[in-house]
C-alpha positions as CSV (number, residue, x, y, z in Angstrom):
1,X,58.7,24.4,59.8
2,X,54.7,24.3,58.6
3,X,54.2,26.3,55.5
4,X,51.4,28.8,56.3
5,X,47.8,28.2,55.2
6,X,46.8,30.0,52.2
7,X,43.1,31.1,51.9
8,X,41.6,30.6,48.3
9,X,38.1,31.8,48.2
10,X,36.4,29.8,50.8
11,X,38.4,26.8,50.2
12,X,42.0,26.8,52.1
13,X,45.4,25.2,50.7
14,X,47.1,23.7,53.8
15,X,49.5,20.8,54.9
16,X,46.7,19.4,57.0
17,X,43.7,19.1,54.0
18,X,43.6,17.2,51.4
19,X,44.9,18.5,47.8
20,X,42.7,21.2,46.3
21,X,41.5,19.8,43.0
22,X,41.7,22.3,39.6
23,X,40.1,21.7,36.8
24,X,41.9,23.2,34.0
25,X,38.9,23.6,31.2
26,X,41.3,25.0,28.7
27,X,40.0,24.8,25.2
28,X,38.2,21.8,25.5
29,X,34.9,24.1,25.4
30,X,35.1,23.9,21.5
31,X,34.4,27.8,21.2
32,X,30.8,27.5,22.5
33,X,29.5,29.4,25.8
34,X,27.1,26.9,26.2
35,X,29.8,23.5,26.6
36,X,31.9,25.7,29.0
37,X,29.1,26.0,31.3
38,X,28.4,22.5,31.0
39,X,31.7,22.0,32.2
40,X,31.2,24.0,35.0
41,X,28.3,21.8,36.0
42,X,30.0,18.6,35.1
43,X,33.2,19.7,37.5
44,X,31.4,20.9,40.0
45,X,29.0,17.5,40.4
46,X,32.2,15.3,40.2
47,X,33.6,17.2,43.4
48,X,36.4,19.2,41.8
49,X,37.6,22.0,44.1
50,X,38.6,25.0,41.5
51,X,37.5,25.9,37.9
52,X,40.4,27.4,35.8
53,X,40.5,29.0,32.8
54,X,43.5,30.5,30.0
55,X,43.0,33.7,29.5
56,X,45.0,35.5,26.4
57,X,44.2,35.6,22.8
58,X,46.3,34.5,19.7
59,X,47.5,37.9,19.7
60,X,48.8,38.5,23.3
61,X,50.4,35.3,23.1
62,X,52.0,35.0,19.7
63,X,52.6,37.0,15.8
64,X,50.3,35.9,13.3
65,X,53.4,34.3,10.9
66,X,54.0,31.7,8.9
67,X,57.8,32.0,9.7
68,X,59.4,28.2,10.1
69,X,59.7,29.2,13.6
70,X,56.0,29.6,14.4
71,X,54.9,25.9,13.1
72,X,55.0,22.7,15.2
73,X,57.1,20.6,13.6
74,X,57.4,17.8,16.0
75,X,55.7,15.2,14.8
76,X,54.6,13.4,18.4
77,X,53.0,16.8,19.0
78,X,49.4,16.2,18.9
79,X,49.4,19.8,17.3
80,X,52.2,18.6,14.5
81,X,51.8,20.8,11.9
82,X,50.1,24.0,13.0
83,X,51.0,27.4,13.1
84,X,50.7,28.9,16.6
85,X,48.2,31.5,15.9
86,X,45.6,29.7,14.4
87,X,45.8,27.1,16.9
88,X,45.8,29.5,20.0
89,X,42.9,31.1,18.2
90,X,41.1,27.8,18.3
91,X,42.2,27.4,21.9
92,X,41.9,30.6,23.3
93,X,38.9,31.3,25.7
94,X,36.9,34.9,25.0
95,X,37.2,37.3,27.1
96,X,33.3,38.1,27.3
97,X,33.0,34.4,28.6
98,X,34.9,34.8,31.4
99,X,32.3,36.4,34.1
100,X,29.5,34.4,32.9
101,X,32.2,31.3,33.7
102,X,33.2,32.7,37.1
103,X,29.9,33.2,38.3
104,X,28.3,29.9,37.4
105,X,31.5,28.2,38.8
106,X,31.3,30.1,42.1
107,X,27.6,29.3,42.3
108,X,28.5,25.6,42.0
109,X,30.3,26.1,45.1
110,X,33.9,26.0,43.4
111,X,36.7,29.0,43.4
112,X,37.1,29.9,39.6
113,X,40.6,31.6,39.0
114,X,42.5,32.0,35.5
115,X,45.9,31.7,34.0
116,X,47.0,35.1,32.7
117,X,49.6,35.1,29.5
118,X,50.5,38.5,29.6
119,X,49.8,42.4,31.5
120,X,46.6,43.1,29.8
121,X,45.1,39.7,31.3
122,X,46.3,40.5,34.5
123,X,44.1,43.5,34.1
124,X,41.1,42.2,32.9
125,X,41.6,39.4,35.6
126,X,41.5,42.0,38.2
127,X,39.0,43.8,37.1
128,X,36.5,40.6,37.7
129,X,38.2,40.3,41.2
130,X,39.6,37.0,40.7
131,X,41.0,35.1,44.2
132,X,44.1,33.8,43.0
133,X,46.6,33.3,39.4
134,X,48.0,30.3,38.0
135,X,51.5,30.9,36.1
136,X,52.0,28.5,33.2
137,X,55.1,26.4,32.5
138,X,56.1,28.0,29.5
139,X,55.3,31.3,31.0
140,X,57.2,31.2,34.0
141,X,60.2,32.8,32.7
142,X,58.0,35.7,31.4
143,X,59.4,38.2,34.5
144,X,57.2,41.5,33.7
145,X,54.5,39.1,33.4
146,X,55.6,37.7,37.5
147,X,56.1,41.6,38.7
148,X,52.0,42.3,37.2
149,X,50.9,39.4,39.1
150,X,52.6,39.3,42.1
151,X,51.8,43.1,42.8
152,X,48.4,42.1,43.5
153,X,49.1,40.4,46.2
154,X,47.0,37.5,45.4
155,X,48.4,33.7,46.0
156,X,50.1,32.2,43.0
157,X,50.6,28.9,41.7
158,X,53.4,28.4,39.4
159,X,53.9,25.5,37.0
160,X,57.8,24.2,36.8
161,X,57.4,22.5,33.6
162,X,60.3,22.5,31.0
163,X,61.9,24.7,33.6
164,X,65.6,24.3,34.9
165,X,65.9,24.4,39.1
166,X,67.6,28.2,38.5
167,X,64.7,29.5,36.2
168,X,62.0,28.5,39.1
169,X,64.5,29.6,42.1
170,X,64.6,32.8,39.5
171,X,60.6,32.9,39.2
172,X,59.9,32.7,43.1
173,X,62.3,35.2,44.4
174,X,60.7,37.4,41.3
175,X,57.1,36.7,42.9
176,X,58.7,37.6,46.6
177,X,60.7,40.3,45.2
178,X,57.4,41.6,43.7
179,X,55.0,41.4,47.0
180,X,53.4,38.0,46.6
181,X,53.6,35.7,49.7
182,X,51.7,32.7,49.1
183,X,53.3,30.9,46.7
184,X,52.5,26.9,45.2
185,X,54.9,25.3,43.4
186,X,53.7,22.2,41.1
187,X,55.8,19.8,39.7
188,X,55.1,19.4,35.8
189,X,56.3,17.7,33.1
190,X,55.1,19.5,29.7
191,X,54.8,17.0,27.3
192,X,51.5,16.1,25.8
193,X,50.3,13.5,27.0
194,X,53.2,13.1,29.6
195,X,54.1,9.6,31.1
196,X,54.2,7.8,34.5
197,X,57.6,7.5,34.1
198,X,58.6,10.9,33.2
199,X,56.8,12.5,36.0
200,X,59.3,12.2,39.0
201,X,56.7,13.1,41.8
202,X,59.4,12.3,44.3
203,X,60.3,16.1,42.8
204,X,57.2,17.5,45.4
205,X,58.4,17.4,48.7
206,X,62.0,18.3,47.5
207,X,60.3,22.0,45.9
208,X,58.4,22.0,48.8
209,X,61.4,22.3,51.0
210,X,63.4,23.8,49.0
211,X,61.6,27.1,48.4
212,X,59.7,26.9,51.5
213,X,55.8,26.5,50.3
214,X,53.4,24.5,49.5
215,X,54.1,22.1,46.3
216,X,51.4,20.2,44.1
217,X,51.3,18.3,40.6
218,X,50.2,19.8,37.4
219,X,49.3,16.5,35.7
220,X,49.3,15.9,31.7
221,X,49.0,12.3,32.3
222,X,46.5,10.3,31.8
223,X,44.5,7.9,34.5
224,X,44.5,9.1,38.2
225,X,48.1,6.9,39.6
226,X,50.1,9.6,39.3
227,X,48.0,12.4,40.7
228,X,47.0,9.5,43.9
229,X,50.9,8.7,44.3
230,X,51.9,12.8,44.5
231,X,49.3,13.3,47.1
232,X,50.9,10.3,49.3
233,X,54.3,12.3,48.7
234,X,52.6,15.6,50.0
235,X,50.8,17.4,46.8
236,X,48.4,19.9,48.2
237,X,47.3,20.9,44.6
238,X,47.0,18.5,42.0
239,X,45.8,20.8,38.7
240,X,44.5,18.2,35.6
241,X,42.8,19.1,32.9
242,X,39.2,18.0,31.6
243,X,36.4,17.8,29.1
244,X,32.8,16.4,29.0
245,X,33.8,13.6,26.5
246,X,37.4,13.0,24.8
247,X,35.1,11.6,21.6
248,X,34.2,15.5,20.7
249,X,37.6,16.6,20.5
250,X,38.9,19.7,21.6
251,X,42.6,20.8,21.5
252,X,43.6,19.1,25.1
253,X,41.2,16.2,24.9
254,X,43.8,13.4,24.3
255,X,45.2,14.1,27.6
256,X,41.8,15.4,29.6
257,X,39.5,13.4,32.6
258,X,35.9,13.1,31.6
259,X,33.9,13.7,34.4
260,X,32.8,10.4,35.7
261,X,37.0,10.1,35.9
262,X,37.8,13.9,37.5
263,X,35.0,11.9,40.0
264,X,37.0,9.8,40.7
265,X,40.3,12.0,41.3
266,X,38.7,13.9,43.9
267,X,37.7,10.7,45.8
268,X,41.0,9.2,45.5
269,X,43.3,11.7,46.2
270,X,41.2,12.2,49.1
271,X,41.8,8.7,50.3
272,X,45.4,9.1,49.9
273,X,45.8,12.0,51.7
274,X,43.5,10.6,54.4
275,X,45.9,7.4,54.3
276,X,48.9,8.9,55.0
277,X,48.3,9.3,58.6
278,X,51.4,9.7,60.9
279,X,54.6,7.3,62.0
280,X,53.2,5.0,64.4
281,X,54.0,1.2,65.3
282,X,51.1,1.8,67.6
283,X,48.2,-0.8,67.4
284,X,45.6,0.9,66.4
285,X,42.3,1.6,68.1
286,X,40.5,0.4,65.3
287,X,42.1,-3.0,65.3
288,X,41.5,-3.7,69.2
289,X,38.7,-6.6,68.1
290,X,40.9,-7.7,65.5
291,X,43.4,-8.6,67.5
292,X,40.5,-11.6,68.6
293,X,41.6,-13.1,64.9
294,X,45.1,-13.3,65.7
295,X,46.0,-17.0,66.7
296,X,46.4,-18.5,70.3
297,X,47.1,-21.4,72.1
298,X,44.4,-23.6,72.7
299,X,43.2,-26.9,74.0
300,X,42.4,-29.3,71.2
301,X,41.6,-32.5,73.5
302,X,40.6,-33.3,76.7
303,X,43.0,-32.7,79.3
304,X,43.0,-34.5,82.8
305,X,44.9,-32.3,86.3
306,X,48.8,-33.4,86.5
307,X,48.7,-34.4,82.7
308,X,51.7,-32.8,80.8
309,X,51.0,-30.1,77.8
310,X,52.4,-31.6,74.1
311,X,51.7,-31.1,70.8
312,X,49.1,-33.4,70.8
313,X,46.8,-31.9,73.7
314,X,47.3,-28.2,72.7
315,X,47.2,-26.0,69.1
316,X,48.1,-23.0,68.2
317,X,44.6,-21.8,66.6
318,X,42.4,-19.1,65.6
319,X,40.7,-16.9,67.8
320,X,43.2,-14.8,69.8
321,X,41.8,-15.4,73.2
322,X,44.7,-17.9,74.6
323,X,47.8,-17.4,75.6
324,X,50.2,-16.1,72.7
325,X,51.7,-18.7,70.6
326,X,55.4,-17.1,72.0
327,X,55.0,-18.8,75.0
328,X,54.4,-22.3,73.1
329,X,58.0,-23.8,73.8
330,X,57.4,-22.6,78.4
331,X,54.1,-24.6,78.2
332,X,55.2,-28.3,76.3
333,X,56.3,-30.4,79.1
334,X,54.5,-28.4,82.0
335,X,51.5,-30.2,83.5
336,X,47.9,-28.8,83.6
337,X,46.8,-27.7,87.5
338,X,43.3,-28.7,86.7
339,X,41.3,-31.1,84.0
340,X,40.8,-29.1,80.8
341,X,38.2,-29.6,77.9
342,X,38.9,-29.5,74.1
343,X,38.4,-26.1,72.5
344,X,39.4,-24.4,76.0
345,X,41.5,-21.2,75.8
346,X,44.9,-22.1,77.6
347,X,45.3,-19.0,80.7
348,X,48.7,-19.0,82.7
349,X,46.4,-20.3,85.8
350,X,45.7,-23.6,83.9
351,X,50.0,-24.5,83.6
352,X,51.9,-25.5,86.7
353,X,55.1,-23.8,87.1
């Protein structure tokens, strides 16, 4: 059954365009107004389809506390040894930014959405008439957070990473439960910088069918192979992060596209999508001159009428325009009807029976 399209802004998420294309600024905008709207330039001039922010601040999202439990302590973190609130307070993008972001982004011609990590953002998201939410991985289990969103009746994309099957099959019938219909679920693996090999994009058209919507990629990886190879297996959003140069740091610069790169994502994943194409053992129109290059049987010395075809008066050559080198073992031994020169074609008219 085809999922329904769902409208986002002016662009459309459906199974017959290719993947939308977010980029996730994050905090890569270094606390200053003026980089974020660089960004918004840069994204929109490499081709990317959606501008998203984070919206929450260190205190909507954690305590201010020095408690063991608050500090990163794994030491392949790239945030290993911070306490949360000081580095969400790095992170975090203000909330005064956020029309002056939308409106540049929409005037670059791309939809500009948030993430929400609690009510109040919801609110404040509303209240600047945003098109559409994006549910974070490690937010997804945060159900008051699903009702707030979903009772706008705005499309949702939800984020599956670090998430077992029954906590998203949990999250979605939430978001239905809660009045939102148009639902994208994007297979995510929330590790920092996360691997090739521990992304499992064969996962996409399994949550596709499973929950019955569109699926896409939320992609912590670095390089564009895995984003290309989840659009081939039917990603209709792929979400990456990005930054105007990984040299000036930022807190998600490690595992960001610079734009020359998020360029390139756009064009590829384009060309995957446009690959894909249907079933077909069909030639193609495309190739109907091609088929000219194929090989053939020809006439590689003169021939005189009555004289018998062998592999020393006939070839099986380049260009196609012969008879096909199949019917190679009917013609040896067969006579030609008439006198033949070298570099002749060899037509069914030309062999005696």
């Amino acid at each position: 059954m085809k999922v329904p399209d769902i409208p986002l802004g002016d662009r459309v998420i459906s199974e017959d365009s290719p993947p939308l294309i977010i980029a996730e600024m994050s905090g890569n905008h270094n606390q200053s107004l003026e980089r974020a709207l660089e960004m918004v330039d840069a994204a929109a001039d490499a081709g990317a389809h959606a501008l998203k922010l984070q919206t929450y601040t260190a205190d909507t999202i954690t305590l201010d506390s020095k408690h063991p439990s608050f500090l990163i302590d794994d030491p392949e973190s790239l945030w290993h040894g911070r306490y949360l609130y000081e580095l969400y307070q790095e992170a975090f993008t203000p909330w005064e930014w956020h029309a002056r972001i939308f409106e540049h982004a929409k005037s670059r011609g791309m939809v500009a959405f948030s993430s929400p990590f609690d009510e109040t953002a919801v609110d404040f998201l509303e209240s600047l008439e945003v098109p559409a939410y994006k549910i974070a991985s490690f937010e997804n289990n945060h159900i008051p957070l699903l009702k707030k969103v979903a009772g706008t009746g705005k499309p949702v994309i939800l984020s599956t990473g670090a998430s077992a099957l029954s906590e998203i099959g949990i999250a979605i019938e939430t978001l239905r439960a809660s009045g939102c219909t148009d639902i994208v679920v994007l297979q995510c693996t929330s590790t920092y910088p996360a691997s090739p090999e521990n992304s499992n994009v064969a996962t996409i058209p399994a949550l596709a069918a499973m929950f019955r919507c569109h699926a896409g990629l939320s992609d912590h990886t670095m390089g564009l192979g895995v984003a290309t190879a989840a659009t081939a297996l039917g990603a209709r959003v792929i979400e990456k992060h990005f930054t105007l140069a990984r040299a000036d740091g930022g807190v998600d610069s490690d595992f960001s596209l610079e734009p020359a790169e998020l360029k390139s994502l756009v064009e590829e994943t384009r060309r995957a999508f446009l690959s894909i194409g249907e079933v077909t053992f069909a030639i193609d129109d495309t190739e109907s001159t091609s088929r000219e290059h194929k090989r053939s049987i020809y006439v590689s010395r003169d021939i005189a009428k009555g004289e018998k075809f062998d592999s020393n008066n006939i070839k099986i050559v380049r260009p196609g325009l012969g008879l096909p080198p199949a019917r190679w073992d009917q013609i040896i031994g067969r006579h030609a009807t008439c006198d033949l020169q070298a570099g002749t074609p060899l037509e069914w008219d030309q062999v005696a029976g």
